[in-house]
MIKOLDO-707865 format. One line per 4 residues: number of its first residue (from 1); their letters; for each residue x, y, z of N, C-alpha, C. Coordinates in steps of 0.1 Angstrom, whole numbers. Atoms other than C-alpha are relative to their C-alpha. Layout:
BEGIN
NUM	A	X,Y,Z,X,Y,Z,X,Y,Z  ...
This chain:
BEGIN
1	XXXX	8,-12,0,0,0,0,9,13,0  -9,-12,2,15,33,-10,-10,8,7  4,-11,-4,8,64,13,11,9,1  -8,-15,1,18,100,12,-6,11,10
5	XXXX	3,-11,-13,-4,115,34,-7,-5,14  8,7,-8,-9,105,68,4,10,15  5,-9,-15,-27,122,104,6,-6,10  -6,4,-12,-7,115,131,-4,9,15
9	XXXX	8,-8,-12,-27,123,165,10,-6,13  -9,4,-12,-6,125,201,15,0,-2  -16,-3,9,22,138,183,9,3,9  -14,-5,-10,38,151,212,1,-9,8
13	XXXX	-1,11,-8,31,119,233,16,-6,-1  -10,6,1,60,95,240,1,-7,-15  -3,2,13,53,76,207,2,5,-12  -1,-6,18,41,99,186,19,11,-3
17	XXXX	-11,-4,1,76,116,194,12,-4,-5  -9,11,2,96,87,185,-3,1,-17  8,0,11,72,90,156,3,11,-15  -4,-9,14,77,120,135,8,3,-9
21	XXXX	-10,-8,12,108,127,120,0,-13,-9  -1,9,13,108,95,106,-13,-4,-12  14,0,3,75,93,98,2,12,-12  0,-17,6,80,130,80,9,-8,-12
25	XXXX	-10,3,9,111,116,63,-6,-11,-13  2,7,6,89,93,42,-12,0,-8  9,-6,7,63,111,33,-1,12,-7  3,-10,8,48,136,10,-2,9,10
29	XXXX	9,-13,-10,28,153,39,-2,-10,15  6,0,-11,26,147,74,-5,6,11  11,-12,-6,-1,163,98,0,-6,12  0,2,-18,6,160,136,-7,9,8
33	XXXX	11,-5,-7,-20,168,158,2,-5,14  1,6,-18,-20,169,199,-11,12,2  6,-13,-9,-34,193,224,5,9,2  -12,-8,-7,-4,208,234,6,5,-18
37	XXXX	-3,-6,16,9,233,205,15,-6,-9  -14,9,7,38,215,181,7,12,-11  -9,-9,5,64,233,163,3,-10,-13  -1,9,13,67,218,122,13,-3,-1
41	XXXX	-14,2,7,98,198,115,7,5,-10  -1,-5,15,98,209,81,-12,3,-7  10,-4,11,79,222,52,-9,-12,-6  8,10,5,67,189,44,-9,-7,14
45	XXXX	9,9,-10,50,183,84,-9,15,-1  8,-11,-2,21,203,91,-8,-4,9  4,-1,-16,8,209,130,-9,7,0  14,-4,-3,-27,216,142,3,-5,14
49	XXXX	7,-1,-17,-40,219,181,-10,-3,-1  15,2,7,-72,201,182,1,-12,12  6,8,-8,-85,186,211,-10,-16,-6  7,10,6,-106,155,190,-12,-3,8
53	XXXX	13,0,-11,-135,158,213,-15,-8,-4  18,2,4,-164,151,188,8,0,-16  -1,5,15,-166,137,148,7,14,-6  0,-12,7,-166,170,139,10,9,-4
57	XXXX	-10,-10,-5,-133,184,154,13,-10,-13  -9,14,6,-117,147,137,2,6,-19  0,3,15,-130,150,100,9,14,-7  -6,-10,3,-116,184,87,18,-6,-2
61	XXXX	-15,2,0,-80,170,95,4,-11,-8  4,9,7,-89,138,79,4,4,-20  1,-2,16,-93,152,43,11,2,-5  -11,4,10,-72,136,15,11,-8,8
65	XXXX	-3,8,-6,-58,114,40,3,-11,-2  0,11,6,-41,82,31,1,-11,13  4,7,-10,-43,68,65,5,11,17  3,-7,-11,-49,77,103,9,-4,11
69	XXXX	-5,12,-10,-23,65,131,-4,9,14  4,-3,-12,-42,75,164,6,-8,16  -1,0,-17,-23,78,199,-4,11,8  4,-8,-9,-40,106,213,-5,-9,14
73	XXXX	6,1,-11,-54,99,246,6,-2,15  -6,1,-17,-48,86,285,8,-11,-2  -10,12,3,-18,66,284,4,-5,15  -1,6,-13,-20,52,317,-13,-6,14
77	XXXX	12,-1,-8,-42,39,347,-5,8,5  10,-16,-5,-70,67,357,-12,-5,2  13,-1,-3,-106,70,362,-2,-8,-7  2,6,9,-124,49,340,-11,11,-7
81	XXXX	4,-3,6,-145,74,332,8,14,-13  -8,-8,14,-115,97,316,1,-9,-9  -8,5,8,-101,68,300,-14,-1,-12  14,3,8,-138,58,283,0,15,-11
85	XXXX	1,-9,6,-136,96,273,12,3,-7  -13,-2,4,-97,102,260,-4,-13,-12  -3,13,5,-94,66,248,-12,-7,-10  14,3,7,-128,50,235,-6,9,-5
89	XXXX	3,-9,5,-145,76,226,10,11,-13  -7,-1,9,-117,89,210,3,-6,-10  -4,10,12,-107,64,187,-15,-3,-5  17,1,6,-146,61,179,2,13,-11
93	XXXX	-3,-12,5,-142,97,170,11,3,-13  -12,1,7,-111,90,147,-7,-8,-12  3,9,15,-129,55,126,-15,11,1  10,-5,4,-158,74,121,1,16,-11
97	XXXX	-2,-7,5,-145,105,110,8,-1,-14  -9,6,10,-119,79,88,-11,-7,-8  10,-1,11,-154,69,75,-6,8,-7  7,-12,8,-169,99,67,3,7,-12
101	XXXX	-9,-14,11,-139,116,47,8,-17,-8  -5,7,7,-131,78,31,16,-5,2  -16,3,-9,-97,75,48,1,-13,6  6,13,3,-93,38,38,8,-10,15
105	XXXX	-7,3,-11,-63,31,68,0,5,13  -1,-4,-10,-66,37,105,10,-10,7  -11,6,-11,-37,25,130,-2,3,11  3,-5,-17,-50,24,166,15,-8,8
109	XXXX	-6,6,-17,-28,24,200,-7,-8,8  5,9,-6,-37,-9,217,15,7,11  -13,0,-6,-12,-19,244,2,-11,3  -4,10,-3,4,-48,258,-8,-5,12
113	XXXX	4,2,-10,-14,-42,288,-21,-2,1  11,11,5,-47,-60,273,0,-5,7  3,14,2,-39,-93,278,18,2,20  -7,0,-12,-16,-80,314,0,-11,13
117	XXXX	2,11,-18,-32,-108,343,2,-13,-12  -5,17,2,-17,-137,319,10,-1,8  -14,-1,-2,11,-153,337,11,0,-5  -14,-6,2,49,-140,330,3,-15,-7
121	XXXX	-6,16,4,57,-183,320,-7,-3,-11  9,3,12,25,-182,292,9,6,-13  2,-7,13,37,-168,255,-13,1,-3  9,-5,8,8,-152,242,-4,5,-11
125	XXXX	3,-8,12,-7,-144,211,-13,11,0  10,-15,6,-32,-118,196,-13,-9,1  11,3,4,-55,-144,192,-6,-6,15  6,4,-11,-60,-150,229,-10,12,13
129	XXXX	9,-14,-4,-89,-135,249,9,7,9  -2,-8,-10,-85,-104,268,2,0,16  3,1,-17,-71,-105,303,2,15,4  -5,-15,-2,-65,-66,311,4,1,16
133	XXXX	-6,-4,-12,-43,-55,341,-8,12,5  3,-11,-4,-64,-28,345,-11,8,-5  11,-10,6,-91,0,336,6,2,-15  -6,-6,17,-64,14,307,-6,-11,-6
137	XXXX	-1,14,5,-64,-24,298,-11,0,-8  16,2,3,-101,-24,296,-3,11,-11  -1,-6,13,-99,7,275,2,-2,-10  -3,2,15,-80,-7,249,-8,-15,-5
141	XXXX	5,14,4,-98,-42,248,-12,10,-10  14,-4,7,-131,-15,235,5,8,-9  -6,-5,14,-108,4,212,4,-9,-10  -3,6,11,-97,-27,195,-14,-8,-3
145	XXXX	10,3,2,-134,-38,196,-7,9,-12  0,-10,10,-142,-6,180,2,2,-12  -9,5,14,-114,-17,152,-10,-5,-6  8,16,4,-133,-46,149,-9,5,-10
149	XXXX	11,-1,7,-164,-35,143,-3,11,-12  -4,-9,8,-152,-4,116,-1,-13,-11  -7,6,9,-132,-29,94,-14,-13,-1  13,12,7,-165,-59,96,-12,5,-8
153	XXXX	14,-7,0,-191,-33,93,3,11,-11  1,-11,7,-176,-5,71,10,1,-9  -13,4,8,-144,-20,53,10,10,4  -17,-4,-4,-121,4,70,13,-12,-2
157	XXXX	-16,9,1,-83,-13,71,6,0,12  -7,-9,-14,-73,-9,110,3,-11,3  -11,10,-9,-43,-26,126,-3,8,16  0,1,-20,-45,-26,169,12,-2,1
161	XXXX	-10,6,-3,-8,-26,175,4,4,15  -2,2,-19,-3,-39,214,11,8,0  -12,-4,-3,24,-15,222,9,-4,12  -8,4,-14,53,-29,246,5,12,6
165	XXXX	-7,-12,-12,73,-6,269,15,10,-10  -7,-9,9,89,20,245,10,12,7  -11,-6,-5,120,32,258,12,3,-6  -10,4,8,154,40,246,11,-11,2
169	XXXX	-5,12,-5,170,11,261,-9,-7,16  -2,6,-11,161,-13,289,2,4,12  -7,-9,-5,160,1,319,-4,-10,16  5,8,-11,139,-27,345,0,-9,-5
173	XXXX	-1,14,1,137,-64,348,-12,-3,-11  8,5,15,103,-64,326,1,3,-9  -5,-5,13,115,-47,300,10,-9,-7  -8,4,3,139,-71,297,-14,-12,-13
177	XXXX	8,7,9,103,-92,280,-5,12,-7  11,-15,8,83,-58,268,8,3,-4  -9,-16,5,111,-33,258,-3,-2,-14  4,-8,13,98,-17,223,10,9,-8
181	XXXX	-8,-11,2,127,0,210,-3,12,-13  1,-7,9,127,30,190,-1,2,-16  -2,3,14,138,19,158,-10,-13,-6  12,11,3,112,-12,164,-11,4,0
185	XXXX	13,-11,1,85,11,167,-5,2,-11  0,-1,9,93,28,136,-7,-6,-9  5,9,11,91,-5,118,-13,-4,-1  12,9,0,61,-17,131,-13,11,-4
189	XXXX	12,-7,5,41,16,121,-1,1,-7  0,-1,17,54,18,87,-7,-8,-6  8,11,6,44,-16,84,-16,-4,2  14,-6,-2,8,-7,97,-6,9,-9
193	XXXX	3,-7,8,6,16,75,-1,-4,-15  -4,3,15,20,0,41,-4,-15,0  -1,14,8,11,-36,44,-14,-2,-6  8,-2,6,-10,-45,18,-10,-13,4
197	XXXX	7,10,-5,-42,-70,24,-4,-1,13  1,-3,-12,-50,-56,57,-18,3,2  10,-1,2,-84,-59,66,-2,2,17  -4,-4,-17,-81,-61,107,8,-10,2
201	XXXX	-12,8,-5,-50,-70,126,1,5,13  2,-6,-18,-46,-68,165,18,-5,-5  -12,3,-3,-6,-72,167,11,6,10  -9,-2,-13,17,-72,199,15,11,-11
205	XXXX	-14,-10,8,48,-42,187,8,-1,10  -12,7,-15,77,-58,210,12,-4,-12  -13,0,13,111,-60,199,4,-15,4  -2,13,0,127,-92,195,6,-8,12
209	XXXX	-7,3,-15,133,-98,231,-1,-19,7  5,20,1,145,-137,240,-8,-4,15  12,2,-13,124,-131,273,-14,3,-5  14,-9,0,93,-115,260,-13,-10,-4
213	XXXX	8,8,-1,61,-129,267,-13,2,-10  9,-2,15,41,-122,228,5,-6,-6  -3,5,13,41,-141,199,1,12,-11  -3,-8,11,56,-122,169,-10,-2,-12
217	XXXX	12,1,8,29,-118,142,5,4,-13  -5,0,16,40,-121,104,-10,2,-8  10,-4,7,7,-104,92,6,13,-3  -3,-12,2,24,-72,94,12,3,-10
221	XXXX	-14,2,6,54,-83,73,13,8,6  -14,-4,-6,81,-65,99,4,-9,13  -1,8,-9,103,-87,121,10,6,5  -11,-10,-8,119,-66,149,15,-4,-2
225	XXXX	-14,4,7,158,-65,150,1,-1,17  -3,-7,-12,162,-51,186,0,-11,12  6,15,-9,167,-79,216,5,10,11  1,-11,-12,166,-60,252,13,-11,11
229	XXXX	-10,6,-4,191,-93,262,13,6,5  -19,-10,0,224,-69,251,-5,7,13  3,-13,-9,211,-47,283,0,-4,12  6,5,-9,204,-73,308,8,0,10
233	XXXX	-8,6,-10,237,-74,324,1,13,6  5,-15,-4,229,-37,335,-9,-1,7  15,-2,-5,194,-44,352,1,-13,12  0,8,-8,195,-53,383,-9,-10,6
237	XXXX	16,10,-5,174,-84,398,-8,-6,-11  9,8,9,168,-94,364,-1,-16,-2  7,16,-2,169,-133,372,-8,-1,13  9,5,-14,148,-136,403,-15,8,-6
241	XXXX	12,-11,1,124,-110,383,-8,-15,-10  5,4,8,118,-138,359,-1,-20,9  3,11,-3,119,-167,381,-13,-2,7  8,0,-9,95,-161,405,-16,4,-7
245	XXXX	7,5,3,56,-168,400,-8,19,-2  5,-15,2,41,-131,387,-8,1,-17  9,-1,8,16,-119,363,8,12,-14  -10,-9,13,31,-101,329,1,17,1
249	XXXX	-1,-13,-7,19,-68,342,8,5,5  -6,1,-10,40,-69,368,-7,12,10  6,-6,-8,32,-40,391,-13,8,-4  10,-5,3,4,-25,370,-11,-11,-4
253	XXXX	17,12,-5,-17,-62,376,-2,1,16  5,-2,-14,-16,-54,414,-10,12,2  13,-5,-1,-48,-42,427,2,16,12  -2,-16,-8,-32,-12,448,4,9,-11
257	XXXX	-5,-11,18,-16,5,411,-15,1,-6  13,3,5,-55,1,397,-6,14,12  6,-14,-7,-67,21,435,6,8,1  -5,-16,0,-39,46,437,-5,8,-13
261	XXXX	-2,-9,18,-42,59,399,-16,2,-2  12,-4,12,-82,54,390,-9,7,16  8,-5,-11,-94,59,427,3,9,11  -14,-12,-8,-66,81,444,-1,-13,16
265	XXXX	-4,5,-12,-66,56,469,8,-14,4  -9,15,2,-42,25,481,-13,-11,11  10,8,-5,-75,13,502,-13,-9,-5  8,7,6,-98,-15,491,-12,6,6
């Protein structure tokens, strides 16, 4: 699939940051959109402020669009009623408006933290139900529902790519299975964006880590390079983190990270 022009929302976030220049470098036109005001890389990016609140605020930015890669929203455990509003609602607000204005690709932010209360000893794939660590969790299980029901119901093209722990190196013992590296990122958006025959894909975006608890998915045709191994002898406690009996989440499947963050409280 050839694209030239593509909306990039959460531009200033952590991914979409990772996101741009390369993203820019390969296109005709790219249009990054946050909340927070952005400064154009070049003549060829072009920056809008736009809260995405409602269809309305979406479609406008949309037009002539050769596909959508939506990370705006709450990138973490909160209320459930923000996240429902940032997160769900948002990405509703995104395929709808990628219906309206014919904008045949949409690329939603899933995350790894879906399928969070399996245990750390399972491999997982995409194709296993949802266990979510959390409210976010729960958010993204209804954004990739969402996917779903665009691409069955209205032929959108929308990939859900689980995002792992996107850092510039390794930096804790689970990262040593999640870590997402920068340049693996990259690949897995481009390949979101360009592979052809794409009708819906949920895919875990983890770099090639020989701990990491996802199956790699060869729908997307990119196979990370990056292994979080080279880093390990840096991270302290990283064999006892992997021996012992714990859930893939790790601290964001315990039920006090869930009440400090969505209920301000560490009290059940």
């Amino acid at each position: 699939m050839t694209v030239e022009r593509v909306i990039l929302t959460g531009a200033a976030g952590r991914v979409g940051s990772v996101l741009r220049e390369p993203l820019r470098q390969r296109l005709r036109r790219l249009v990054s959109v946050d909340r927070v005001p952005l400064t154009a890389l070049g003549p060829d990016e072009e920056v809008h402020r736009a809260e995405l609140t409602g269809v309305e605020d979406v479609v406008p930015l949309l037009d002539g669009a050769d596909a959508v890669v939506h990370l705006a929203g709450v990138p973490d455990e909160a209320p459930l009623a923000d996240l429902l509003e940032a997160n769900v609602l948002g990405a509703h607000h995104v395929l709808e408006a990628a219906r309206r204005t014919g904008t045949p690709r949409v690329v939603l932010a899933s995350s790894n933290r879906l399928t969070g209360c399996y245990p750390a000893a399972r491999t997982v794939s995409a194709e296993a139900p949802p266990r979510p660590d959390g409210l976010y969790g729960v958010s993204k299980v209804a954004v990739e529902a969402l996917g779903r029901l665009y691409a069955d119901k209205f032929g959108l093209q929308v990939v859900c790519l689980r995002i792992g722990s996107l850092e510039p190196e390794p930096s804790e013992p689970r990262h040593l299975a999640t870590w997402l590296s920068p340049d693996d990122c990259v690949g897995f958006v481009w390949a979101a964006l360009t592979q052809p025959g794409v009708t819906f894909t949920a895919a875990y975006a983890v770099s090639a880590n020989t701990r990491r608890f996802w199956e790699l998915d060869d729908r997307l045709g990119y196979r990370p390079r990056d292994d979080a191994e080279a880093y390990a002898h840096r991270i302290p406690g990283a064999a006892g983190y992997f021996a012992g009996d714990r859930l893939q989440g790790g601290e964001y499947a315990t039920a006090d990270y869930t009440l400090r963050h969505a209920f301000g409280s560490s009290v059940g």
